[in-house]
N, C-alpha and C positions, 0 to 999 in steps of 0.2 A: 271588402267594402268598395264602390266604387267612388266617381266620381261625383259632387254634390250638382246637381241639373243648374244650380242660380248660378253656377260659374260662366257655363257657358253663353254667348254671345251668338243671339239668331235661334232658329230652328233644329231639333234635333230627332231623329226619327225614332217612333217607339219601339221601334226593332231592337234599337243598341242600347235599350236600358234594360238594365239586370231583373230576373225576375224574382227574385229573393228581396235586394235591396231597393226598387226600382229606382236608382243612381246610376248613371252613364256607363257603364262596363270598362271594366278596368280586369286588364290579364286576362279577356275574357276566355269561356271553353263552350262548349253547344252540346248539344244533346242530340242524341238520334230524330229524336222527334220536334229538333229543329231552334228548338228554347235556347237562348245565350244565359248565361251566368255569369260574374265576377269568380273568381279563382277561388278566392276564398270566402267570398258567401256557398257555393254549393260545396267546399269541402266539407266547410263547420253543417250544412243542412244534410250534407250523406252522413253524417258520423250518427245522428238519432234517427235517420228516415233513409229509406229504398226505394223512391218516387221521386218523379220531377212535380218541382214545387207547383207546375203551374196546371199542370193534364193529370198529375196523377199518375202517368205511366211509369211502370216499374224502369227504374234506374240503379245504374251501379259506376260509381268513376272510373272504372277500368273502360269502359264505354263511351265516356268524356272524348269530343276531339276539338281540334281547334276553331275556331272561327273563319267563316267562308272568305274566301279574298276579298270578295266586293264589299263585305260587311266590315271589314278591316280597314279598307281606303275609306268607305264614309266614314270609319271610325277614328281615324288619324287627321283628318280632313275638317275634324269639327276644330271651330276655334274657344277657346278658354281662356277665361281671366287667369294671370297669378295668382296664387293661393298666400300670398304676401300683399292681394289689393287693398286688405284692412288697413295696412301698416302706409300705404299711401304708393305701393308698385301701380301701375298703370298697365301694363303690360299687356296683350292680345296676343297668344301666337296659339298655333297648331299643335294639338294635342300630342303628335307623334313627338314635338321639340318641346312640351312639355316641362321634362326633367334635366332637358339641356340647360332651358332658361331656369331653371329655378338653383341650380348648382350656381350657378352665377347672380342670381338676383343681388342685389345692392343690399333688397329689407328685410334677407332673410335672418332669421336668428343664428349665432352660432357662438359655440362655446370661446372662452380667451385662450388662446394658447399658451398660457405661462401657469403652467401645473405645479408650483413649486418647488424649482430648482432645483436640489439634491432631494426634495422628497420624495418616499418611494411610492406611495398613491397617489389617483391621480383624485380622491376627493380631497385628497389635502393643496390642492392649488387653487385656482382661483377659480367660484362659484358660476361668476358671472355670464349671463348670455347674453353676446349684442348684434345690433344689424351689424352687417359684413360693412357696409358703408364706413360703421363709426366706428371698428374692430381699432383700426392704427393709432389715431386719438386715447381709445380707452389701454391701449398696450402702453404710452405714454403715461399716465397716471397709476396704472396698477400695484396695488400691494404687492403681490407675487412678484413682481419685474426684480428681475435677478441681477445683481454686478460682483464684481471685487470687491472687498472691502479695502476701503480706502485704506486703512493703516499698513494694510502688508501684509497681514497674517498670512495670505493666500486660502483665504475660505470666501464662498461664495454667498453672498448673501440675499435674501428679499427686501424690499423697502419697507414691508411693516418690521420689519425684526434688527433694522440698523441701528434704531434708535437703543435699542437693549442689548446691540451687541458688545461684548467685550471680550476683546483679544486677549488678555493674559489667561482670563478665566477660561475660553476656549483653548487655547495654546496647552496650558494645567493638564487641562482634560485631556486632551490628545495625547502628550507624554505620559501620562499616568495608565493612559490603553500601551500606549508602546512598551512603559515598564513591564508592565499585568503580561503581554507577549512575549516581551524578554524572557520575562522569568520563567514563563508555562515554557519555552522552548530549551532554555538552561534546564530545568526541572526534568524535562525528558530526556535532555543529552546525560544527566545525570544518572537518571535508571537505566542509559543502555549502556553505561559505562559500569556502573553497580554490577550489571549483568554480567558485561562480557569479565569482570575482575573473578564475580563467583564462577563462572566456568572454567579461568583459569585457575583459580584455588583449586577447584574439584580436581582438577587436568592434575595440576601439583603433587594433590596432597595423593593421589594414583601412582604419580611415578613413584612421590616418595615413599608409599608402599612399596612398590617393587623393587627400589634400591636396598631398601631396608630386606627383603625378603633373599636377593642376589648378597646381599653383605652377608645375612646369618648363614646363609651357604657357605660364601667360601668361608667363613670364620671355621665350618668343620672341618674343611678340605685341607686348611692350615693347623689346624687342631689332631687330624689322622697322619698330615705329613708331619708335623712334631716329637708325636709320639712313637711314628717309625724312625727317624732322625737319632728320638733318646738311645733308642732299640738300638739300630745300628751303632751308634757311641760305644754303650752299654758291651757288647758283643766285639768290639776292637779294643775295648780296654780290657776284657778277658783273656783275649786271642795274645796283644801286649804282654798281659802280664805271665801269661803262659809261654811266652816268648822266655820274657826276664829268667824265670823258673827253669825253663831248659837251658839256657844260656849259663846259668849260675850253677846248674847239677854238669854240663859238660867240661866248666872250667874246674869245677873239683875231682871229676873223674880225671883230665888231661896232670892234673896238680899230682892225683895219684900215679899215676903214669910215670910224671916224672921222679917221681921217688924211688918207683921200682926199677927203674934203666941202670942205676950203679952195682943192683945187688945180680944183675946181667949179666954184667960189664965179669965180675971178679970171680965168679965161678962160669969156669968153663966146661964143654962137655969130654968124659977120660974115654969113655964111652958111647958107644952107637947107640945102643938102646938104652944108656941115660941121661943120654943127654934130648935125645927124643922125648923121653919122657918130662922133663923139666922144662923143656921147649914150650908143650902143650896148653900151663897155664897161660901162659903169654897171649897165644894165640885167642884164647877165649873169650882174656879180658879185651883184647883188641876187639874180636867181634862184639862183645856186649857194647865197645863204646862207641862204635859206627851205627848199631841197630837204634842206638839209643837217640844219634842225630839225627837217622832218619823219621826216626817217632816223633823227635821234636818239629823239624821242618813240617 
């Protein structure tokens, strides 16, 4: 849409009025065949039609170019009222400073800057829209307008909401969130302690299988060296007593011995060959009683 024709102040040449809107060309583009536009009257006119609105001749925006320089200078060149003249601006300046003046207008409208303090929308702050003029006045009165609360709490508050505010009952609430936090993080430190306990059980009760597995081991190992132990005992108190036994048949044999030395002694030999032959037993018993410690040993 362009600009409204009663704005402007003087003369305006019909060249630089839009042929869609015929309103003063605003963002204008031109056509091959010479026709100006507003930007957004011939976008919204190609989107159901492929002609220019004024000849007819087929059109396409790819086609679209900008507007000739000389049409551009008479087009920045024209003078305009503010679009805040309702409101009581006076203003006349030059199209092309248009947009300068009206960021600065005095009567233009604009929102309050105090959105609510800690609120996280911005419809939830203050509705109001006022001339720029009277913005700092109305910042002074506003409900939104935010301070400390006088008490202390260190919460921030709006001027509609001082009158209902109460510190303990906020305070409450706050601690009652910090508890609710506490506890949800004690509560987790809780189950990774639960956790890490059951992985050491598990770890545990693993070794103490395999202590237990190692113990019934060697209990055979001590159980095999026991019974070789008995064995070997068993086998030196045989050897022992086989010992006793020869020990106790040599001192009866040597007992014999000594008995027969007298009957030696008093018969002697008258004779060679009989006393040779008398001789004989002796020797025999001798040798059966050395064979016999050898057997023993």
């Amino acid at each position: 849409m362009g600009y409204d024709l009663e704005r402007f102040v003087g003369y305006v040449n019909e060249g630089l009025l839009c042929c869609v809107c015929r309103d003063v060309l605003e963002r204008p583009l031109q056509a091959p065949c010479e026709h100006a536009y507003c930007d957004a009257c011939i976008s919204s006119w190609l989107i159901h039609h492929h002609s220019c609105p004024e000849d007819r001749l087929p059109l396409d925006i790819s086609t679209l170019r900008p507007l000739h320089r000389y049409m551009r200078n008479d087009l920045s060149r024209l003078q305009i009222r503010c679009v805040n003249s309702g409101q009581g601006c006076d203003a006349v300046c030059c199209l092309e400073t248009l947009h300068t003046h009206e960021d600065e207008c005095p009567f233009t409208f604009i929102s309050c800057s105090y959105t609510g303090g800690d609120y996280i929308c911005y419809q939830c702050g203050c509705p109001v829209q006022v001339e720029r003029r009277g913005l700092e006045s109305h910042l002074l009165e506003c409900e939104f307008r935010s301070r400390a609360c006088p008490s202390g709490c260190g919460h921030t508050l709006l001027s509609v909401d001082q009158s209902q505010h109460n510190c303990v009952a906020v305070l409450r609430t706050e601690l009652e969130l910090l508890r609710a936090e506490m506890l949800g993080k004690v509560e987790v430190v809780r189950r990774e302690m639960e956790s890490r306990l059951d992985s050491q059980r598990r770890h545990m009760v693993q070794k103490e299988s395999l202590l237990k597995s190692e113990v019934e081991d060697l209990k055979g190992q001590v159980s095999r060296v026991v019974c070789d132990v008995r064995a070997l005992l068993e086998a030196e108190r045989l050897r022992r007593q086989e010992l006793a036994e020869a020990e106790l048949e040599k001192r009866e044999l040597l007992e014999m011995l000594r008995c027969l030395q007298p009957f030696r002694g008093q018969a002697g030999p008258t004779q060679p060959g009989e006393g040779s032959r008398k001789a004989r037993p002796r020797s025999l018993t001798l040798d059966c009683i050395k064979s016999r410690e050898v057997t023993v040993i």
